[in-house]
PDB file of N, CA, C, O and CB in Angstrom:
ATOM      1  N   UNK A   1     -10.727 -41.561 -10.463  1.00  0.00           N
ATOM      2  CA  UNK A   1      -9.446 -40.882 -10.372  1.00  0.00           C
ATOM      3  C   UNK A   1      -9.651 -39.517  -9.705  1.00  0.00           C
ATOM      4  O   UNK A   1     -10.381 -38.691 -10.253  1.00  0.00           O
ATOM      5  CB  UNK A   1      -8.799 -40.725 -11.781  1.00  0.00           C
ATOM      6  N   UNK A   2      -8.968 -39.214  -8.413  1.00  0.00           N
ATOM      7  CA  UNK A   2      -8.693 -38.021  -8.159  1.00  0.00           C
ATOM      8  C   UNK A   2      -8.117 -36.835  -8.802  1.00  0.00           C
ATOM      9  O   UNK A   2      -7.065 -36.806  -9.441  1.00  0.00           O
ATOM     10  CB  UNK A   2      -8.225 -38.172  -7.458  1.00  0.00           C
ATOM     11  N   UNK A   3      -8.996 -35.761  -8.540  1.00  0.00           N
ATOM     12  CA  UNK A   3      -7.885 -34.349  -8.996  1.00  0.00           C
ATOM     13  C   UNK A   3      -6.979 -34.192  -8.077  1.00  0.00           C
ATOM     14  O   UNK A   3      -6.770 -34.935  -7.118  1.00  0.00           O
ATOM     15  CB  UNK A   3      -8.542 -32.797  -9.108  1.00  0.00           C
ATOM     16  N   UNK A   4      -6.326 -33.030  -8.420  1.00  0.00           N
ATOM     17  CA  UNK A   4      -5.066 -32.274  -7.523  1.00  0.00           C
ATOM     18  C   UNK A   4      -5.709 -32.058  -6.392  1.00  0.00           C
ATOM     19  O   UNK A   4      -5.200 -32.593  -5.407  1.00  0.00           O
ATOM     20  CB  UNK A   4      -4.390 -30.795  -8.066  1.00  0.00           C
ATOM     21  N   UNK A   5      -6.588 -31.492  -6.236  1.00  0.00           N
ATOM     22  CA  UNK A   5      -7.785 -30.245  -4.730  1.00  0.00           C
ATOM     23  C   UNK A   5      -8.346 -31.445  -4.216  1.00  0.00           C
ATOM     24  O   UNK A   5      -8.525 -31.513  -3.000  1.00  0.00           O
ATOM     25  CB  UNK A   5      -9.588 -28.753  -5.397  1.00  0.00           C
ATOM     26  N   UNK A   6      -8.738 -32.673  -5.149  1.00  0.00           N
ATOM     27  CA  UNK A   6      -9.313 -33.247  -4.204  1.00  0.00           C
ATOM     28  C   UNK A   6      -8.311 -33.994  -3.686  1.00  0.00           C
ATOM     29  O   UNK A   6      -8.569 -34.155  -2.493  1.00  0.00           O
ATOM     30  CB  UNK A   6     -10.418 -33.895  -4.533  1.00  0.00           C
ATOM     31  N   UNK A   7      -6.754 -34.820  -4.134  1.00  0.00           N
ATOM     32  CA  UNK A   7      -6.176 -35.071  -3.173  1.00  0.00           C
ATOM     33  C   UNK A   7      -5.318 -34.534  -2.066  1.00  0.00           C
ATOM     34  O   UNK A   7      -4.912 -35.097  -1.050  1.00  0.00           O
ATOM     35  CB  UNK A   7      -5.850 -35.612  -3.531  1.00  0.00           C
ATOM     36  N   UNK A   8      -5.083 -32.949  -2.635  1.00  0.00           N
ATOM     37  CA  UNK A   8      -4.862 -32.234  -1.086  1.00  0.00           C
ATOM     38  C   UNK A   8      -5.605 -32.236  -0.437  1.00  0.00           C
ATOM     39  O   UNK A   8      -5.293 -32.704   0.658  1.00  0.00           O
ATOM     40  CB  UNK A   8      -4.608 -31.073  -0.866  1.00  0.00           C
ATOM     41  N   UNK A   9      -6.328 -31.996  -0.512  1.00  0.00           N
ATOM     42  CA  UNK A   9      -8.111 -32.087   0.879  1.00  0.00           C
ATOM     43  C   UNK A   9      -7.476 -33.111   1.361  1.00  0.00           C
ATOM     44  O   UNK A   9      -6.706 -33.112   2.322  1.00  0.00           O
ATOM     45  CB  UNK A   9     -10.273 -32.601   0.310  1.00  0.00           C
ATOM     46  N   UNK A  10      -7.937 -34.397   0.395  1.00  0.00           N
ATOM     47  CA  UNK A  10      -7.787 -35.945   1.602  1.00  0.00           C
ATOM     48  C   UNK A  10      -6.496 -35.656   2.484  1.00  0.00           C
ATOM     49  O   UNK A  10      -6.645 -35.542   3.701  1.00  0.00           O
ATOM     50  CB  UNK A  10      -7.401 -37.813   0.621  1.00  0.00           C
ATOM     51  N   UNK A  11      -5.279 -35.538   1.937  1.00  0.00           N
ATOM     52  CA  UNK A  11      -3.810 -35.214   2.524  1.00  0.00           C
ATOM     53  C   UNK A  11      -4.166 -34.477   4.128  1.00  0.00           C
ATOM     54  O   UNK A  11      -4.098 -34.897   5.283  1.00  0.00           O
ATOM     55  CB  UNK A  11      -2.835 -33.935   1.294  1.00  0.00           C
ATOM     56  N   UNK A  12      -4.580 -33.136   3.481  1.00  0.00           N
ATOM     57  CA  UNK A  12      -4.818 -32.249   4.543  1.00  0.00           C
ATOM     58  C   UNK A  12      -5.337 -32.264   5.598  1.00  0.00           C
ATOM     59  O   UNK A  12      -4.940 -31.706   6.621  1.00  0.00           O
ATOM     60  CB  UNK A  12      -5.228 -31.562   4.305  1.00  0.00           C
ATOM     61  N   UNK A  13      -6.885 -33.319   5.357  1.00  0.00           N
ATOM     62  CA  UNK A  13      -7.648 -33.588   6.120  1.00  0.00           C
ATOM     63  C   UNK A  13      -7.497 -34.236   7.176  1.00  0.00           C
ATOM     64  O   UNK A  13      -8.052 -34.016   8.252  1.00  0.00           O
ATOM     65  CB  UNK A  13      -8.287 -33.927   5.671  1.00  0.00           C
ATOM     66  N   UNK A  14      -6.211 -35.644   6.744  1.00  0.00           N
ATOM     67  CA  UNK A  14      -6.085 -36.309   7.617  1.00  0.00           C
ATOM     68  C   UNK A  14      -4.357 -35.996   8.692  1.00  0.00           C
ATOM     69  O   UNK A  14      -3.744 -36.673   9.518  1.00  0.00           O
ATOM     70  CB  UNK A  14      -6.371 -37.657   6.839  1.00  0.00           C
ATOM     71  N   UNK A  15      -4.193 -34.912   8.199  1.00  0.00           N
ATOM     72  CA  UNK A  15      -2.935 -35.013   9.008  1.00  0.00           C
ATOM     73  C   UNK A  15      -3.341 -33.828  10.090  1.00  0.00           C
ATOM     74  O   UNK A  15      -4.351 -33.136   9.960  1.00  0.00           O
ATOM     75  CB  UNK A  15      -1.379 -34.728   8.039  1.00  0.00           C
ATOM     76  N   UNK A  16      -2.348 -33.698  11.231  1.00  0.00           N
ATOM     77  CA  UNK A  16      -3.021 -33.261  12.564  1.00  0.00           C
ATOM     78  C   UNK A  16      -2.697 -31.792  12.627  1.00  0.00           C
ATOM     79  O   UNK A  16      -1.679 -31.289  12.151  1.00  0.00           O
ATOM     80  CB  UNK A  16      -2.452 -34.083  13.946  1.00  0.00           C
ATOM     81  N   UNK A  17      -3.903 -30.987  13.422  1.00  0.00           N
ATOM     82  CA  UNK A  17      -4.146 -29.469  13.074  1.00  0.00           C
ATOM     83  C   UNK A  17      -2.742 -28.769  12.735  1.00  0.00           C
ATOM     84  O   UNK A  17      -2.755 -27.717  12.096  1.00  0.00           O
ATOM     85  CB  UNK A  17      -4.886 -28.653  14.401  1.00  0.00           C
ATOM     86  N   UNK A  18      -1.403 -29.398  13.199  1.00  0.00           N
ATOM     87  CA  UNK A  18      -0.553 -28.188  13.509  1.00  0.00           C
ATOM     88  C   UNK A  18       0.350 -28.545  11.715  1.00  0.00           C
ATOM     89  O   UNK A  18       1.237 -27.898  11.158  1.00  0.00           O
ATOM     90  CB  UNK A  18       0.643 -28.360  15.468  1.00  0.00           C
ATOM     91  N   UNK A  19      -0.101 -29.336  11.440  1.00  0.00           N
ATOM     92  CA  UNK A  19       0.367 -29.407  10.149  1.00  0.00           C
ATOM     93  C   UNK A  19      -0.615 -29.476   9.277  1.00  0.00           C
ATOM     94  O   UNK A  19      -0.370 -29.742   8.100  1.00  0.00           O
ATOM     95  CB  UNK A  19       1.180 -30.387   9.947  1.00  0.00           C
ATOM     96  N   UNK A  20      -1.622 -29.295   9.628  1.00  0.00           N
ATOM     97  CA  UNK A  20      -2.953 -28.519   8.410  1.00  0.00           C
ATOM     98  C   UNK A  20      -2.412 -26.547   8.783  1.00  0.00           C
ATOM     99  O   UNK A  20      -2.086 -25.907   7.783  1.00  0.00           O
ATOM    100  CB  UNK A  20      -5.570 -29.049   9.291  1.00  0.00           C
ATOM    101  N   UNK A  21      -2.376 -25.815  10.149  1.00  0.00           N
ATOM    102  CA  UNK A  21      -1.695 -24.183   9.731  1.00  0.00           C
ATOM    103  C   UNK A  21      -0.465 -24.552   9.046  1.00  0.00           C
ATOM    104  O   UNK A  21      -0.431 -23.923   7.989  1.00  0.00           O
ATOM    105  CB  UNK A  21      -1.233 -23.028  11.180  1.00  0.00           C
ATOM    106  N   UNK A  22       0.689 -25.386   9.196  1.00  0.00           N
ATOM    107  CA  UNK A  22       1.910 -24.893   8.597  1.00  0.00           C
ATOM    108  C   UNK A  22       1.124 -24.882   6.914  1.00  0.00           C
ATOM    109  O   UNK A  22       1.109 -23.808   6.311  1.00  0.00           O
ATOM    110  CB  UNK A  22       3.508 -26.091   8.932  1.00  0.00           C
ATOM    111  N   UNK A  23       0.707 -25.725   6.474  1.00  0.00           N
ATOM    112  CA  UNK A  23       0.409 -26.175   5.037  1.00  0.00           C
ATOM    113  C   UNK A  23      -0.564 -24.575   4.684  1.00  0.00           C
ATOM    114  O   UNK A  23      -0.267 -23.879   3.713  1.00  0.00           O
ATOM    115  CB  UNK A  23      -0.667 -28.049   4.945  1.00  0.00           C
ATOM    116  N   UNK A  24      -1.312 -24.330   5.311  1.00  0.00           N
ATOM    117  CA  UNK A  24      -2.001 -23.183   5.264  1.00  0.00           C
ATOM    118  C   UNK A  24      -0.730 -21.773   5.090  1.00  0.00           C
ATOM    119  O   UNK A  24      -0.217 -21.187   4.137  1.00  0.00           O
ATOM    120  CB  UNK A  24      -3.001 -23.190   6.745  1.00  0.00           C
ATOM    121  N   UNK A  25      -0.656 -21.713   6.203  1.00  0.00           N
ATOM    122  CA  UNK A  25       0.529 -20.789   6.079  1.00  0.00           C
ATOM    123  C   UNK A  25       1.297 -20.816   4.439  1.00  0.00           C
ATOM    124  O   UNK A  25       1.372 -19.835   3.698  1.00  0.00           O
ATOM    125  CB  UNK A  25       1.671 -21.328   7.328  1.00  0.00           C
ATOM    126  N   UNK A  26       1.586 -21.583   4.270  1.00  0.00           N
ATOM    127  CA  UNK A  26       2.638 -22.206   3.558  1.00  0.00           C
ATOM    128  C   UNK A  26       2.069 -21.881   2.007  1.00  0.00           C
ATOM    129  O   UNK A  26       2.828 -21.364   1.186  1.00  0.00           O
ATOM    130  CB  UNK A  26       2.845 -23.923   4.000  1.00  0.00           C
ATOM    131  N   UNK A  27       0.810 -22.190   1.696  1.00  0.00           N
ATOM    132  CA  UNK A  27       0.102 -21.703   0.450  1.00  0.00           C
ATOM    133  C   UNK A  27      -0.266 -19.969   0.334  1.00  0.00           C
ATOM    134  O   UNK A  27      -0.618 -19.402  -0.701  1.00  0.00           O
ATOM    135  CB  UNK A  27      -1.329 -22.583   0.416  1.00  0.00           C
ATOM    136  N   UNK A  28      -0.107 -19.429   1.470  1.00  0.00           N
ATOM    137  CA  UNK A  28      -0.444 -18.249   2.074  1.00  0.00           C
ATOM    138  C   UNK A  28       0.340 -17.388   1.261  1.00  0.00           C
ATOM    139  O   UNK A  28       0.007 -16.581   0.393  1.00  0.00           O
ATOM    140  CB  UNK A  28      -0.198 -18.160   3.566  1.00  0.00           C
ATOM    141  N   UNK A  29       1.533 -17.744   1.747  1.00  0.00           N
ATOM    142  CA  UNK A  29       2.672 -17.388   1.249  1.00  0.00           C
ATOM    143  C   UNK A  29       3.030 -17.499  -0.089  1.00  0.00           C
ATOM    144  O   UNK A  29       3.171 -16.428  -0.678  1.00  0.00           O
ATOM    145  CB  UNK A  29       3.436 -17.909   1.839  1.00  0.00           C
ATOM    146  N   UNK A  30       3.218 -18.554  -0.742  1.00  0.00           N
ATOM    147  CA  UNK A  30       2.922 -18.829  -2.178  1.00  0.00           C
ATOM    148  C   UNK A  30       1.811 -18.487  -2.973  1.00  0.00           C
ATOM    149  O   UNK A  30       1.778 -18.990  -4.096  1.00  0.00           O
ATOM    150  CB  UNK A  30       2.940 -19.963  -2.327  1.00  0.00           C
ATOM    151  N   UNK A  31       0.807 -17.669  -2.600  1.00  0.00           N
ATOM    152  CA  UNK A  31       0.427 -16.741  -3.229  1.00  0.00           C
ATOM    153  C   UNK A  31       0.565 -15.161  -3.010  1.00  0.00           C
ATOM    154  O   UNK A  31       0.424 -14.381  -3.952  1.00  0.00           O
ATOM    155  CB  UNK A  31      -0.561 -17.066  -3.281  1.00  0.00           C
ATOM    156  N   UNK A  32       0.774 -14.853  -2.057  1.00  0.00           N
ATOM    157  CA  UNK A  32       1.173 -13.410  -1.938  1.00  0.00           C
ATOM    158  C   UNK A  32       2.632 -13.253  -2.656  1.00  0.00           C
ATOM    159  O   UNK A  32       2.782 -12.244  -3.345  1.00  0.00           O
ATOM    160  CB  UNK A  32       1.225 -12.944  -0.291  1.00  0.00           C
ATOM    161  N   UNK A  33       3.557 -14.036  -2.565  1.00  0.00           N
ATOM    162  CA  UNK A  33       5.154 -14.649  -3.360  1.00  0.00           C
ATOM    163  C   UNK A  33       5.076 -13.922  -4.284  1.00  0.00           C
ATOM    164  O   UNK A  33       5.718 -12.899  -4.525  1.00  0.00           O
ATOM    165  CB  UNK A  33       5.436 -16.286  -3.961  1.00  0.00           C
ATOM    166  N   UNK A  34       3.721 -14.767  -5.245  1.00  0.00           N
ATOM    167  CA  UNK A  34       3.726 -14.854  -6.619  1.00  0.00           C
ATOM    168  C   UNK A  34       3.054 -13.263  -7.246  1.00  0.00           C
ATOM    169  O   UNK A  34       3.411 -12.646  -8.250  1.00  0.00           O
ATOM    170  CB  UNK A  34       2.786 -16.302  -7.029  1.00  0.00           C
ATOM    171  N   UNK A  35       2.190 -12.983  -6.439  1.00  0.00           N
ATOM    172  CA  UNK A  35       1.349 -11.419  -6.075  1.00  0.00           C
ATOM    173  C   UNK A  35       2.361 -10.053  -6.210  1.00  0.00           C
ATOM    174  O   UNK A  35       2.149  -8.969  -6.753  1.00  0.00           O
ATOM    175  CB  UNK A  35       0.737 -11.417  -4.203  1.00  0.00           C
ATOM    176  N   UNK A  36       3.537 -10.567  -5.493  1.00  0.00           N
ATOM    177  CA  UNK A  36       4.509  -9.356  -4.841  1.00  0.00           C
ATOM    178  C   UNK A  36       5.111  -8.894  -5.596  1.00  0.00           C
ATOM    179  O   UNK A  36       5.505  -7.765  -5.303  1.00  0.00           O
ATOM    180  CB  UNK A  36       5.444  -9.574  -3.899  1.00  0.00           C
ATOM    181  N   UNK A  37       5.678  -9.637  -7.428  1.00  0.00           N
ATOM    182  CA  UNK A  37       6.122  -8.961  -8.108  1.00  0.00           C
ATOM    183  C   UNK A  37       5.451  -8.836  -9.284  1.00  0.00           C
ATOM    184  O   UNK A  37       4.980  -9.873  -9.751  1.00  0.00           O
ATOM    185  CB  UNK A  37       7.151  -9.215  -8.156  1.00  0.00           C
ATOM    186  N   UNK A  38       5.280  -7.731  -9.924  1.00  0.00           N
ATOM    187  CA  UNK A  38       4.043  -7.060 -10.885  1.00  0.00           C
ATOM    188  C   UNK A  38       5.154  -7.646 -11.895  1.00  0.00           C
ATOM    189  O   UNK A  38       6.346  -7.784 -11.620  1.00  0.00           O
ATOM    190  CB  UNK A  38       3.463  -5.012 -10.873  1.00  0.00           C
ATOM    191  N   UNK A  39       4.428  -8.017 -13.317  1.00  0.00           N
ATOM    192  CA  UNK A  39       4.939  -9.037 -14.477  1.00  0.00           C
ATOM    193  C   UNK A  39       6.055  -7.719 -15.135  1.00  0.00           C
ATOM    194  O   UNK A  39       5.565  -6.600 -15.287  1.00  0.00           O
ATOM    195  CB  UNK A  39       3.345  -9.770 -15.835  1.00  0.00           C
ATOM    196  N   UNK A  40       7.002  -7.870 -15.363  1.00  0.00           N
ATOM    197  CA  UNK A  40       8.099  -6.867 -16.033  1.00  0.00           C
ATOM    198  C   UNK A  40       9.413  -5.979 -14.660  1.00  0.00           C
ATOM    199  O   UNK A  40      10.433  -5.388 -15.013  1.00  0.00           O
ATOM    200  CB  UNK A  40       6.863  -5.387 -16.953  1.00  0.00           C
ATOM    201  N   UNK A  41       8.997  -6.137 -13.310  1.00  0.00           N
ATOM    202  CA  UNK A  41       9.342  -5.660 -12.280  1.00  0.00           C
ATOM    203  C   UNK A  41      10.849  -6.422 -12.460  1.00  0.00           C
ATOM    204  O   UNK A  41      11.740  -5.913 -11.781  1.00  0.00           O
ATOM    205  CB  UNK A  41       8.317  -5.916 -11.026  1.00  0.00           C
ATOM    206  N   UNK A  42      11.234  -7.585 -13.299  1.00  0.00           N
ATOM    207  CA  UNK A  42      12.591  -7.551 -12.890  1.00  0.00           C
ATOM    208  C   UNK A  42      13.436  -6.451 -13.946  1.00  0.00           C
ATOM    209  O   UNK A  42      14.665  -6.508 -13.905  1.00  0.00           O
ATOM    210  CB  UNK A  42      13.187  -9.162 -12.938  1.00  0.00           C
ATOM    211  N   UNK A  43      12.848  -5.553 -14.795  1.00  0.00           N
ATOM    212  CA  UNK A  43      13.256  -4.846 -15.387  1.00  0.00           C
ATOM    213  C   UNK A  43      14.008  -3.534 -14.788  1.00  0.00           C
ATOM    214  O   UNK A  43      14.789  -2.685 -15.218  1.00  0.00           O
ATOM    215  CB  UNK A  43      12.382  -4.753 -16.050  1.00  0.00           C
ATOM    216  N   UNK A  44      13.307  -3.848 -13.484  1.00  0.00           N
ATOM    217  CA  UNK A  44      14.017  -2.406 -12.616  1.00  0.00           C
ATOM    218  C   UNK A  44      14.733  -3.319 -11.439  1.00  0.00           C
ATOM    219  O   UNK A  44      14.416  -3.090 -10.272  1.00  0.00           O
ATOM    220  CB  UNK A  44      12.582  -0.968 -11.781  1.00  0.00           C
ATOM    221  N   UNK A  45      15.684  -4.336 -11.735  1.00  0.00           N
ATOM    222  CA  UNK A  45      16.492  -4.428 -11.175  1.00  0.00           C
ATOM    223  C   UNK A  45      17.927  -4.175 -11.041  1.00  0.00           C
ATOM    224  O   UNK A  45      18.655  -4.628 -10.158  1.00  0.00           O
ATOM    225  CB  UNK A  45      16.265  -5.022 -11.126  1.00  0.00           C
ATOM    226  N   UNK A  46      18.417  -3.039 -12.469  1.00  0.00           N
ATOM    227  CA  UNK A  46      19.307  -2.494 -12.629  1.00  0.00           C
ATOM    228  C   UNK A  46      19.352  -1.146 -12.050  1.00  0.00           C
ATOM    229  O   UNK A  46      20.212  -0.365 -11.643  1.00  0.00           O
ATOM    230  CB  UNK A  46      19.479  -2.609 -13.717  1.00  0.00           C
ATOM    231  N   UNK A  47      18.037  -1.193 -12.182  1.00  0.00           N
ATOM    232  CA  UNK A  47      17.945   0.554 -11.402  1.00  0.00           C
ATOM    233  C   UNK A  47      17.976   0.186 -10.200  1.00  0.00           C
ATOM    234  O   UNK A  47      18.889   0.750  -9.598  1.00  0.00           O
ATOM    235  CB  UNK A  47      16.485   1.667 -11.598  1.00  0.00           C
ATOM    236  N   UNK A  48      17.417  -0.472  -9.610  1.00  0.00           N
ATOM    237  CA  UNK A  48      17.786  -0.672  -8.138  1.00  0.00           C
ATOM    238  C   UNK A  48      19.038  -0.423  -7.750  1.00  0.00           C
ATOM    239  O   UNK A  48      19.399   0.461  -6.973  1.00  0.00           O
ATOM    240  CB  UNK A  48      17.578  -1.910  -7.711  1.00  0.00           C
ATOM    241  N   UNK A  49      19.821  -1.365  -8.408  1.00  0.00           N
ATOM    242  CA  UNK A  49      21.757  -1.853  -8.177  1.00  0.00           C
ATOM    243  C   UNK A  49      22.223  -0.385  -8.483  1.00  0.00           C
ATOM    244  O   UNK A  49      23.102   0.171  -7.825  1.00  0.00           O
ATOM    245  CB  UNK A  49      22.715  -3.332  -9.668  1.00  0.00           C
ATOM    246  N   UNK A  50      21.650   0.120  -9.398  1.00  0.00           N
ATOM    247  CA  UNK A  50      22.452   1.581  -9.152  1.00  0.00           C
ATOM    248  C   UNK A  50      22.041   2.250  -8.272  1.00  0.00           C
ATOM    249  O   UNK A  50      23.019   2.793  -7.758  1.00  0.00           O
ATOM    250  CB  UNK A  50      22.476   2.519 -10.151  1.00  0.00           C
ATOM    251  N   UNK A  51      20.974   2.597  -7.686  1.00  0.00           N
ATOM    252  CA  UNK A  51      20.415   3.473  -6.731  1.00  0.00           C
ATOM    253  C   UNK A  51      21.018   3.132  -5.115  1.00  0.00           C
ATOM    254  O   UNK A  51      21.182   3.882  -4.152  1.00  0.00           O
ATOM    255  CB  UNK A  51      18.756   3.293  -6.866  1.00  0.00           C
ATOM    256  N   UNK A  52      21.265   1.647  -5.293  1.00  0.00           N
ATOM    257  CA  UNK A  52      22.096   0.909  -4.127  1.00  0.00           C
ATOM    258  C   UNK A  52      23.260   1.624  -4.112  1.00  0.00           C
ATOM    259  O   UNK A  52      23.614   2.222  -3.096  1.00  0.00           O
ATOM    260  CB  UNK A  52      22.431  -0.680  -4.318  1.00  0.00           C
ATOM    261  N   UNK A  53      24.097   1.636  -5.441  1.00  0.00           N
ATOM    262  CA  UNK A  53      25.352   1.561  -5.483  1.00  0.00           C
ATOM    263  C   UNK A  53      25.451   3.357  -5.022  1.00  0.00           C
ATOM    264  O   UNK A  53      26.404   3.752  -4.349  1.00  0.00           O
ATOM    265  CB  UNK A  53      25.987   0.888  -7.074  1.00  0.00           C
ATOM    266  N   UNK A  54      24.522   4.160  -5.413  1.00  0.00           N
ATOM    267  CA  UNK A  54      25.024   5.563  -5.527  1.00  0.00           C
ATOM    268  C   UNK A  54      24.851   6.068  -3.869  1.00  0.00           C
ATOM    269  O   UNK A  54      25.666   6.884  -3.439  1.00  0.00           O
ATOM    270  CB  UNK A  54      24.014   6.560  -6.779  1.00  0.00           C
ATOM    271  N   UNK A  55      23.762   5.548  -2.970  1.00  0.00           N
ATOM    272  CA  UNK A  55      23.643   5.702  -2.017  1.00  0.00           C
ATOM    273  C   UNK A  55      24.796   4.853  -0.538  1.00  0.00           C
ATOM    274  O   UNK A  55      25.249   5.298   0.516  1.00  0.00           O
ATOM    275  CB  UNK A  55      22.349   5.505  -2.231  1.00  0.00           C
ATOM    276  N   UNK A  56      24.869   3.568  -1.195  1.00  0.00           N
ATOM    277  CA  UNK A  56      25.496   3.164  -0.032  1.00  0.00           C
ATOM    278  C   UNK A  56      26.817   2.763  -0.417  1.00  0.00           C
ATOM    279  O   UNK A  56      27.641   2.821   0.496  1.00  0.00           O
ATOM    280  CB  UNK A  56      24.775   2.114   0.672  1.00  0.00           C
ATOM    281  N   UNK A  57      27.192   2.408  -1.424  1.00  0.00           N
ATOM    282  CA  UNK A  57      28.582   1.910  -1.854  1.00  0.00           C
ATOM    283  C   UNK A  57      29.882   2.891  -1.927  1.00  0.00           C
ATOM    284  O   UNK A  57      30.733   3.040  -2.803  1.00  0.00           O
ATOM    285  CB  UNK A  57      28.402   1.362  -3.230  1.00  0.00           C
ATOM    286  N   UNK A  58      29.677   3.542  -0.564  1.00  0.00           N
ATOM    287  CA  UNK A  58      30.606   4.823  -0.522  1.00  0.00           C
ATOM    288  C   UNK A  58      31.715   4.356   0.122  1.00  0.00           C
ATOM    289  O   UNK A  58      31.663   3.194   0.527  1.00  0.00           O
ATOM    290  CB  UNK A  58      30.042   6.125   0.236  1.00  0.00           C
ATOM    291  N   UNK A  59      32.945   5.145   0.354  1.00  0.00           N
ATOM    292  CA  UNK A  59      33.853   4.722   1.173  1.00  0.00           C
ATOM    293  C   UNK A  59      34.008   5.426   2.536  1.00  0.00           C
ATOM    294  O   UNK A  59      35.008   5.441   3.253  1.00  0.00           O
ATOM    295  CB  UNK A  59      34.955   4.748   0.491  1.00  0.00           C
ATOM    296  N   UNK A  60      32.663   6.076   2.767  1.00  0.00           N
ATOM    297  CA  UNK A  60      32.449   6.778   3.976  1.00  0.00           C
ATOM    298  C   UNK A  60      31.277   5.293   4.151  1.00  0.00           C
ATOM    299  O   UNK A  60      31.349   5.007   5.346  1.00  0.00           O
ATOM    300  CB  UNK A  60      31.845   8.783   3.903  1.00  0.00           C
ATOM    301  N   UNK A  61      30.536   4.553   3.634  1.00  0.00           N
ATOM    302  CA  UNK A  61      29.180   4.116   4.272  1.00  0.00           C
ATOM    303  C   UNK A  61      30.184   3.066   4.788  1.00  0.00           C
ATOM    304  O   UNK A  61      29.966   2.852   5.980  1.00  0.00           O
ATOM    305  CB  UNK A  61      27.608   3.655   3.272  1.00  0.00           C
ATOM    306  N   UNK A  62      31.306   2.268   4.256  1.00  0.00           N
ATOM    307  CA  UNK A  62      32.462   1.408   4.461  1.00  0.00           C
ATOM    308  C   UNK A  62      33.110   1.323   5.454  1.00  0.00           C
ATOM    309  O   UNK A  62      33.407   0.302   6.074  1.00  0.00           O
ATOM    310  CB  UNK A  62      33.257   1.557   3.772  1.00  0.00           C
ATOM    311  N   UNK A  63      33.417   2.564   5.708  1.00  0.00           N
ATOM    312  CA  UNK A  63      34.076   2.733   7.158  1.00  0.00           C
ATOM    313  C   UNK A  63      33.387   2.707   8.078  1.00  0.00           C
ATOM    314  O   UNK A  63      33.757   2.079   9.071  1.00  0.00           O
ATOM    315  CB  UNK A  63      34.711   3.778   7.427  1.00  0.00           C
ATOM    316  N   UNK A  64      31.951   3.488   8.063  1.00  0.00           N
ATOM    317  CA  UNK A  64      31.158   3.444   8.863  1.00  0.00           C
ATOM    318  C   UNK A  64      30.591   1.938   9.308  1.00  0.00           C
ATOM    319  O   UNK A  64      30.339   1.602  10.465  1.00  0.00           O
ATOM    320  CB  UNK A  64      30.323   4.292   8.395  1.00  0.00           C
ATOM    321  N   UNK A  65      30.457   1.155   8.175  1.00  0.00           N
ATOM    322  CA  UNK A  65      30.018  -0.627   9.130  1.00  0.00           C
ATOM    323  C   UNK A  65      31.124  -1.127   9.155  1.00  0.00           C
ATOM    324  O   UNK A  65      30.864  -2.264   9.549  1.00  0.00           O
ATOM    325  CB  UNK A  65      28.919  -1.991   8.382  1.00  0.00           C
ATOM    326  N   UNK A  66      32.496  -1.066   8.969  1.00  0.00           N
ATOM    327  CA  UNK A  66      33.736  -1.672   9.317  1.00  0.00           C
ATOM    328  C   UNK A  66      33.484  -2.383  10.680  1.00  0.00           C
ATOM    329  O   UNK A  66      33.052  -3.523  10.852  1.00  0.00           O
ATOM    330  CB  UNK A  66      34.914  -0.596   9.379  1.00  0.00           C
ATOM    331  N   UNK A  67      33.707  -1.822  11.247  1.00  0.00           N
ATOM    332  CA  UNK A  67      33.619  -2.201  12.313  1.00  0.00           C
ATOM    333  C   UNK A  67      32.557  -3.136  13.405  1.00  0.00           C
ATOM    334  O   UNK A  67      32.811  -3.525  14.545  1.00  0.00           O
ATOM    335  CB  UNK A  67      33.804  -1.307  12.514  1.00  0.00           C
ATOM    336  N   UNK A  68      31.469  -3.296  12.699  1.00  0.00           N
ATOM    337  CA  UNK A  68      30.223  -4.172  13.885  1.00  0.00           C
ATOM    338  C   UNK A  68      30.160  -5.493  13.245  1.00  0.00           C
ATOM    339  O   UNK A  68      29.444  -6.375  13.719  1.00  0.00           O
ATOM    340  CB  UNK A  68      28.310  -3.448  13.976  1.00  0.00           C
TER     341      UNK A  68
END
């Protein structure tokens, strides 16, 4: 019986270079993903929304992208 690593290898191995980088890429990413937010970081997502809200949610920043 195969593990997990060893049946991605076989997978990987046999399919052709440009879909062995996407798959690369692709795990690349799914670990830096998982890296990018430090464990408790959604705790400052209220502070964010306010810091958003106090800076751009003006009715001068409003008028100013009205238009594009």
């Amino acid at each position: 019986m195969s593990t997990l690593p060893q049946t991605l290898f076989t997978e990987i191995e046999s399919a052709p270079e440009p879909v062995q980088r996407e798959v690369l890429d692709f795990v690349v990413f799914l670990k830096t993903r998982g890296a990018a937010a430090p464990e408790g970081a959604e705790s400052l997502l209220p502070l964010a929304g306010r810091a958003w809200d106090a800076d751009w949610s003006t009715p001068e920043e409003d008028a100013a992208w009205r238009d594009l």
